[in-house]
C-alpha positions as CSV (number, residue, x, y, z in Angstrom):
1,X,7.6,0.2,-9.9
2,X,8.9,-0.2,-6.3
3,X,7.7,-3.9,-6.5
4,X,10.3,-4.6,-8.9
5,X,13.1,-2.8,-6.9
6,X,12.4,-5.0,-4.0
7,X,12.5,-8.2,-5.7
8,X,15.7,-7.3,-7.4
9,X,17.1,-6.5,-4.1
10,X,15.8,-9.3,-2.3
11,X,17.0,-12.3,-5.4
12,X,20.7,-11.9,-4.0
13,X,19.6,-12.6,-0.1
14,X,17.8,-15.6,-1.8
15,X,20.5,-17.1,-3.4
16,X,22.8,-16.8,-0.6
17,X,20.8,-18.3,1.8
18,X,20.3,-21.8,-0.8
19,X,24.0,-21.4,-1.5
20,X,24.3,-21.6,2.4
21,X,21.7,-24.6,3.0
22,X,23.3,-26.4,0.1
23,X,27.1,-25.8,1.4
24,X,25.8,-27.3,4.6
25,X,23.3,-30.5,3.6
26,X,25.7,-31.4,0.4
27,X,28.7,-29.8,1.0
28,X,29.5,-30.2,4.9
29,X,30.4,-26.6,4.8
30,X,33.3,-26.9,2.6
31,X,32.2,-23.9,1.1
């Protein structure tokens, strides 16, 4: 089940990358 592996791996990249856009569009980069 390497499928599953990758997307495990790949969920945290994911989030960062929202948690960046949304930092940036809402939050002015505060965070």
């Amino acid at each position: 089940m390497p499928e599953a592996e990758r997307e495990v791996e790949e969920a945290p990249a994911v989030e960062e990358l929202l948690v960046e856009e949304v930092s940036i569009d809402g939050m002015c980069g505060v965070y």
